[in-house]
MIMI-622379 format. One record per residue (C-alpha): x, y, z. Coordinates in pm, whole numbers, padded with zeros to 5 digits, always signed. Layout:
<rs>
XYZ/...
</rs>
This chain:
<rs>
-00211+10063+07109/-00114+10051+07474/+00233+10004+07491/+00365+09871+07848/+00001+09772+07944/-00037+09343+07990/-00333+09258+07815/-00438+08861+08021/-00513+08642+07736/-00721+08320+07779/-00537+08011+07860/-00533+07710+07755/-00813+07550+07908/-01060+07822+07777/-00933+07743+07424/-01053+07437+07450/-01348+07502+07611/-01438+07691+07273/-01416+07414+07089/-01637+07210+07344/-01329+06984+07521/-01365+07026+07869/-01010+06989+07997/-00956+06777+08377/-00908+06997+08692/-00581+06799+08804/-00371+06518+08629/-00474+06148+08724/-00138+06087+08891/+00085+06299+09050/+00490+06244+08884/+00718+06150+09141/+00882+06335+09348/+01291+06413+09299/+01550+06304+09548/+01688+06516+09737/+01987+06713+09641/+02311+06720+09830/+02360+07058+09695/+02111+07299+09718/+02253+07595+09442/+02455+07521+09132/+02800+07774+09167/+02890+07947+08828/+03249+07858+08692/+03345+08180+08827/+03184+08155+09170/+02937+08345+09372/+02937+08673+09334/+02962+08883+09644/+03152+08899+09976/+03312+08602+10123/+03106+08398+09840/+03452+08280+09667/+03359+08518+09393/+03669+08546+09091/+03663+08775+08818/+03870+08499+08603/+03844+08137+08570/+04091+07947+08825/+04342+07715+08616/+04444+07372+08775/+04799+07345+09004/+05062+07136+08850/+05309+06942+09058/+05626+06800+08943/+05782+06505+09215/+05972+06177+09212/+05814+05858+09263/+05989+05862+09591/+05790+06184+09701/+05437+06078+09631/+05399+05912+09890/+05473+06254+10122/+05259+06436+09909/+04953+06217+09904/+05019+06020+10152/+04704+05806+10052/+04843+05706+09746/+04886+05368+09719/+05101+05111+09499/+04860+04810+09290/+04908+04466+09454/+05035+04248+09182/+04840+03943+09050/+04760+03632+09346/+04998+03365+09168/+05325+03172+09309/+05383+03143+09671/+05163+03406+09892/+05471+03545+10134/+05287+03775+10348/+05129+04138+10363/+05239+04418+10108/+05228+04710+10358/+05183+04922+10038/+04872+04817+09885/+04757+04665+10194/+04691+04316+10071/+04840+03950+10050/+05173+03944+09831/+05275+03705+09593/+05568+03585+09471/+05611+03428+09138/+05934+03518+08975/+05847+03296+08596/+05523+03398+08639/+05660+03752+08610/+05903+03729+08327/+05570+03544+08134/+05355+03877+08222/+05374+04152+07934/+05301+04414+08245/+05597+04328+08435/+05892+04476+08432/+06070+04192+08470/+06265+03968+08178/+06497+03691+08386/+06356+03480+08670/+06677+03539+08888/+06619+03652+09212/+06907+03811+09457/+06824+03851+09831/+07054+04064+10120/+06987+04073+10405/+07171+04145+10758/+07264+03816+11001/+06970+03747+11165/+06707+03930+10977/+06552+03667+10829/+06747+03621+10516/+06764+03227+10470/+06414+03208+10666/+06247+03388+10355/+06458+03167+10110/+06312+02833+10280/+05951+02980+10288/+05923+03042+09914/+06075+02731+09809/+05814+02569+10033/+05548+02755+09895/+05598+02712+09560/+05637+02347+09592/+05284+02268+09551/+05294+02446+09197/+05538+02201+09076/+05875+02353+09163/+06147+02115+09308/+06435+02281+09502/+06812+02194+09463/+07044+02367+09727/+07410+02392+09514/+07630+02405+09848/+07500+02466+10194/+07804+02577+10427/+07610+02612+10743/+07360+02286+10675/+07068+02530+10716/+06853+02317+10486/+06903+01999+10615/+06608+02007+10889/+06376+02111+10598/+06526+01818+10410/+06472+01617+10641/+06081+01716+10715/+06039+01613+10340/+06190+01262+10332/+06524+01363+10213/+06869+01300+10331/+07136+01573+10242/+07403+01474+10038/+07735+01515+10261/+08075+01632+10148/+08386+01598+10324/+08677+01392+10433/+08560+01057+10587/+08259+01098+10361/+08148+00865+10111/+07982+01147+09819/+08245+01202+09553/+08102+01417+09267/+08315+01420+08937/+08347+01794+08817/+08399+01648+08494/+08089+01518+08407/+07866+01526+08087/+07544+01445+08284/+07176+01403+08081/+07388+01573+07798/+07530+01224+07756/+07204+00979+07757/+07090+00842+07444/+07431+00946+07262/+07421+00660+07006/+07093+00749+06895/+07183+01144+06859/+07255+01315+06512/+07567+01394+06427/+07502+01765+06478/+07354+01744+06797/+07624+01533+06909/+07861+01825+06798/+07626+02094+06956/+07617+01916+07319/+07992+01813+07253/+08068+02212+07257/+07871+02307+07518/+08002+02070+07755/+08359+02162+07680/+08277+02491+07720/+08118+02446+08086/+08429+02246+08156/+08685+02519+08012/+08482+02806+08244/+08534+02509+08580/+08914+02504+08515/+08987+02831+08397/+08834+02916+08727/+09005+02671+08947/+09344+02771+08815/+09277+03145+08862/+09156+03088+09205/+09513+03007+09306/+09754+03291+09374/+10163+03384+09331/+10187+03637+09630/+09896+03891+09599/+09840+03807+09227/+09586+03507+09086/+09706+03310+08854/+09638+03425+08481/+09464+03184+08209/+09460+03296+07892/+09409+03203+07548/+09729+02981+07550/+09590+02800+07817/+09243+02719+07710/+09393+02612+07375/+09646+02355+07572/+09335+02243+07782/+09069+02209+07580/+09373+01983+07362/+09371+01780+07648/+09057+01701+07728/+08979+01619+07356/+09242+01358+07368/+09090+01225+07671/+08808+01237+07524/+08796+01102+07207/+08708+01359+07041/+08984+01394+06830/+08963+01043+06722/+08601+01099+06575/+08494+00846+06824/+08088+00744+06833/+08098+00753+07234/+08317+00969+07431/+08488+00914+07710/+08465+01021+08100/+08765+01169+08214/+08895+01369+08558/+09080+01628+08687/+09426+01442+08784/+09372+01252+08432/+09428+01629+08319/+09712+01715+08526/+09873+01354+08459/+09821+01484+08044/+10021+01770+08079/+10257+01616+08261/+10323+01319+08004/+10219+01478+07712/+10185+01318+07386/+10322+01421+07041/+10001+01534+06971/+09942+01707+07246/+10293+01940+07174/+10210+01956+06785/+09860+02065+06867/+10022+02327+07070/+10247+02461+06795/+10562+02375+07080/+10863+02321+06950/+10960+02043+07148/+10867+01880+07455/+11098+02094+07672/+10926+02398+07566/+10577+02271+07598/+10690+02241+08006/+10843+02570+07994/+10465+02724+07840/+10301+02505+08047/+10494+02503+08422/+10217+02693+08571/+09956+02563+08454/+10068+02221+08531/+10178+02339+08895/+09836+02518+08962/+09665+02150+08880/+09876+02003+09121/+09786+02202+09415/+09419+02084+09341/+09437+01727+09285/+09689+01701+09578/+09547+02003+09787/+09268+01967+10086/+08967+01925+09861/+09181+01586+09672/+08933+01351+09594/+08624+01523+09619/+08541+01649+09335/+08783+01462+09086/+08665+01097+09087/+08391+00928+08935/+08032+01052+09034/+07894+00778+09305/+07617+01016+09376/+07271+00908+09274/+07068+01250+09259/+06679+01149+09284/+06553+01426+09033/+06184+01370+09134/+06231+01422+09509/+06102+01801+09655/+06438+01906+09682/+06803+01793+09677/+07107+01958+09924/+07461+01925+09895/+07618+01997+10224/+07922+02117+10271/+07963+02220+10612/+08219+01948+10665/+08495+02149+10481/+08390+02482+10655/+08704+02414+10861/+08931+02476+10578/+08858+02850+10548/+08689+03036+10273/+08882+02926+09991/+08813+02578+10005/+08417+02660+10078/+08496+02896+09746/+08656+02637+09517/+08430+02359+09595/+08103+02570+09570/+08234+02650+09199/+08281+02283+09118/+07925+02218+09261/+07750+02523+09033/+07970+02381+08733/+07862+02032+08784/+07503+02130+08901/+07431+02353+08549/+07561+02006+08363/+07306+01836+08504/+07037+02069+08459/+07153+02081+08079/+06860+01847+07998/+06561+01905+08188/+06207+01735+08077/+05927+01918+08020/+05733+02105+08264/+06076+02100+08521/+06083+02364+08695/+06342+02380+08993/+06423+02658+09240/+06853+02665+09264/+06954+02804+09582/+07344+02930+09545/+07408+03082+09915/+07692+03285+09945/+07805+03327+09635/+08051+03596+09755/+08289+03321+09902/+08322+03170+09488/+08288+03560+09348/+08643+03609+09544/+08833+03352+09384/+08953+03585+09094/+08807+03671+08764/+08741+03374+08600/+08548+03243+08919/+08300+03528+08878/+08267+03466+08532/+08154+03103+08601/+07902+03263+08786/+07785+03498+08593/+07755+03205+08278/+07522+03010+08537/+07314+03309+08576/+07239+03341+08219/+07117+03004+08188/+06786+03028+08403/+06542+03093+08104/+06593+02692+08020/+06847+02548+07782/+06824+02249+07553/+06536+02097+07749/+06156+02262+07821/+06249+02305+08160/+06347+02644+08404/+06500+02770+08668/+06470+03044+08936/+06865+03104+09050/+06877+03279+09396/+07195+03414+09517/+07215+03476+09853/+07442+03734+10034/+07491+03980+10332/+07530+04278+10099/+07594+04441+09776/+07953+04490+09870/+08039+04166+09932/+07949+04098+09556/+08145+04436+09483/+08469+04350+09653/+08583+04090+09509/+08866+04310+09322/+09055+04612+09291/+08794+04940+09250/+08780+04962+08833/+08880+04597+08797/+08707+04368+08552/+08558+04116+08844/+08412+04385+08978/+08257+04520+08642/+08089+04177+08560/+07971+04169+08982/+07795+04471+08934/+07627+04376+08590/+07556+04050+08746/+07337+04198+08954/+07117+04311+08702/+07103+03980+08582/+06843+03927+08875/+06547+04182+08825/+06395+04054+09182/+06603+04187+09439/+06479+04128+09792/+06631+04364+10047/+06583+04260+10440/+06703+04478+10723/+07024+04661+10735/+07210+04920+10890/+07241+05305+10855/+07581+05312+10641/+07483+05007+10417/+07173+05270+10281/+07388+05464+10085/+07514+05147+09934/+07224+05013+09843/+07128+05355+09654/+07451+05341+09455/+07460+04987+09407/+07068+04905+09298/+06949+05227+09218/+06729+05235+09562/+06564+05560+09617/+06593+05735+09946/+06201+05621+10033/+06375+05273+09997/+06667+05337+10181/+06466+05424+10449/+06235+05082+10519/+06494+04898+10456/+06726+05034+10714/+06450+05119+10964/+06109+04949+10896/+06273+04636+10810/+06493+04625+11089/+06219+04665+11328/+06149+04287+11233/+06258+03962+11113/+06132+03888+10788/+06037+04233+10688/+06194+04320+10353/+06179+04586+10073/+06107+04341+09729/+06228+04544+09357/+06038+04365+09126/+06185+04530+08842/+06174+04887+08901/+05843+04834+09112/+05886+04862+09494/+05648+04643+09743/+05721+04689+10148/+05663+04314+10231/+05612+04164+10573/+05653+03779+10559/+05394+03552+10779/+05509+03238+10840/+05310+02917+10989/+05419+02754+11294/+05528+02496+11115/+05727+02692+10846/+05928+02882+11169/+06019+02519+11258/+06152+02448+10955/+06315+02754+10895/+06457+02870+11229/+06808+02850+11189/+06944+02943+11557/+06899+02590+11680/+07326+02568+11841/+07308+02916+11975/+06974+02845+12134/+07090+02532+12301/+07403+02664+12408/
</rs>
């Protein structure tokens, strides 16, 4: 046997010629032919072997990077945020994802994938970045999806060109004006009454004194001895919500109840019945006006103050529900300082969440509360007003909902409206959360830091706000929930019409 010798065998085609099969010299058809390859070799897992041929003698293991959100963007610069879903009003270009952005706040709190679980919406902004501008263009643009717009209080009469445009006439307030708006009104909560069960007659009973206690309690506190507001307590709320049940009826088990005011209040307290002192647990009617001196006093100052009349006679005011949007002006008592622009913006929310106790299905309605911080200021029990408005957005007795937006300069002007640790300033600050979409227009360098401490805005934040969005009007940083979209409105030439707000200094 020859070992290492190759001994040819026959092949395959000799086989069969053997066996008498002639086999074919070439196939019939040729296969085809494979595209070409981008790479010419295959690497091993450990490389090429040899120099400079990225040769390793172990297997390379993966990098791992630990960041913030915030740093992503430095590290992969390329990195972009998802646009969120094309529904509500389209306000411009997300500068993040790099396409159209939409705003749809109920749409949001609707979407399991959103981080967002109140419709609220709370928007700062410096003077003359834009802030009011971006207000008026989403309430436009969301009127063709059935939204209807009702401005609770407009100091400055900013809306009243846009009313205007739409076939609407503002509804004035002020001295020499004809609009008188009764604080103390049931509203829809009243219609149909004869026809309501017994229990729901208690249920919208409650709720309506309730609404009325928060109106008072923060009228009275909104008046000061010296540097101090003046306290209501639990004595207090017992004496007036006495009162207003005798006014009532409601202590008399009557079927219908009856309307009643502010100086009928007052004039109560100061005449008080037997009833009234029993109910009290007074001794006698000299110490019921001992208990009761302040209170009474506080009353006075409003019925007889520089708001008298206003807002403590019978509703003549014939609100068209149906219309695109409503305004209450109040740029008539602007003259009369903060406080009065304060006390009567409170007894506009108060009377403005009566009405929208009851609303029909399928109502939806964008309120517009601009600066809030002048009411916030009016003590404790004015913020807490506010704060029970804000909780109401996600619809009440009706099938109807609101998007609230609170407009102010910044987060401090929410956060000083008491002593550092105070209990205002505790519910401000948790009031903001009770708007998950924040919308955050130019600012300056020191109001950054705020804004970090305040919202929870991370430096990357800090930054556009207080330099890319300063660079323009209209540019703003939106937190939709914790999600962050770098938004640059576009507006129509008709929509800067409407919205430009500059009109006396540009004359002048």
């Amino acid at each position: 046997m020859n070992r290492g010798r190759k001994v040819a065998g026959r092949g395959l085609a000799q086989l069969a010629e053997d066996f008498g099969y002639q086999l074919p010299a070439s196939l019939v058809s040729e296969p085809a032919a494979k595209a070409a390859s981008v790479f010419t070799s295959i690497a091993r897992r450990r490389g090429r072997m040899g120099q400079m041929l990225g040769w390793t003698a172990v297997p390379l293991s993966l990098p791992t990077y630990r960041m913030t959100s915030d740093e992503v963007g430095g590290v992969w610069p390329f990195i972009t945020a998802s646009g969120l879903a094309p529904t509500g009003a389209m306000m411009g270009l997300d500068y993040l994802s790099g396409g159209a952005f939409y705003a749809d706040p109920l749409g949001w709190v609707l979407d399991p994938d959103m981080p967002v679980t109140n419709g609220n919406v709370m928007i700062f902004g410096k003077p003359g970045q834009g802030k009011s501008g971006t207000v008026k263009t989403f309430c436009l643009r969301m009127m063709p999806y059935g939204y209807r717009v009702l401005i609770l209080g407009d100091p400055k009469d900013e809306y009243e060109k846009l009313c205007r445009a739409l076939g609407v006439e503002p509804i004035v307030f002020g001295h020499g004006q004809w609009a008188r708006i009764n604080v103390l009104d049931y509203g829809p909560l009243r219609h149909g009454w004869q026809s309501l069960s017994r229990q729901e007659q208690v249920t919208r009973t409650q709720t309506t004194f309730a609404r009325w206690l928060r109106l008072i309690a923060g009228l009275v506190g909104s008046q000061k001895i010296g540097n101090e507001h003046v306290p209501f307590g639990p004595n207090e709320g017992a004496v007036i919500t006495e009162v207003l049940s005798h006014l009532t009826g409601r202590n008399s088990g009557n079927s219908d109840l009856r309307e009643t005011t502010i100086p009928q209040v007052w004039h109560a307290l100061n005449n008080p019945t037997d009833e009234l002192i029993a109910a009290g647990r007074h001794r006698d009617r000299h110490q019921f006006f001992d208990r009761t001196e302040l209170l009474r006093n506080t009353l006075a100052t409003l019925v007889y103050g520089h708001l008298a009349g206003l807002f403590d006679a019978p509703t003549n005011v014939e609100i068209d529900w149906r219309a695109p949007i409503q305004s209450l002006s109040l740029s008539r008592i602007s003259p009369l300082g903060d406080e009065a622009i304060g006390i009567a913006l409170m007894c506009l929310n108060s009377w403005g969440t009566g009405m929208r106790a009851i609303a029909e299905p399928g109502d939806l309605r964008i309120v517009v509360r601009d600066e809030a911080w002048r009411q916030m200021r009016l003590g404790v029990e004015a913020v807490k007003a506010l704060d029970a408005d804000l909780r109401l957005s996600r619809g009440g007795t009706g099938a109807g909902a609101d998007v609230q937006i609170v407009a102010a300069h910044k987060p401090s002007d929410l956060l000083s409206v008491g002593s550092a640790g105070s209990q205002e300033v505790a519910i401000a600050r948790d009031m903001m959360h009770l708007c998950d979409t924040k919308i955050l227009l130019g600012q300056d360098e020191e109001v950054g830091a705020e804004l970090g401490s305040s919202l929870g805005l991370p430096a990357m934040g800090q930054d556009i706000v207080t330099r890319w969005a300063m660079a323009r009007t209209g540019r703003a940083l939106w937190m939709v929930g914790t999600r962050l979209f770098k938004v640059a409105s576009i507006l129509t030439r008709t929509e800067r019409d409407l919205t430009w707000t500059n009109d006396a200094l540009a004359k002048a």
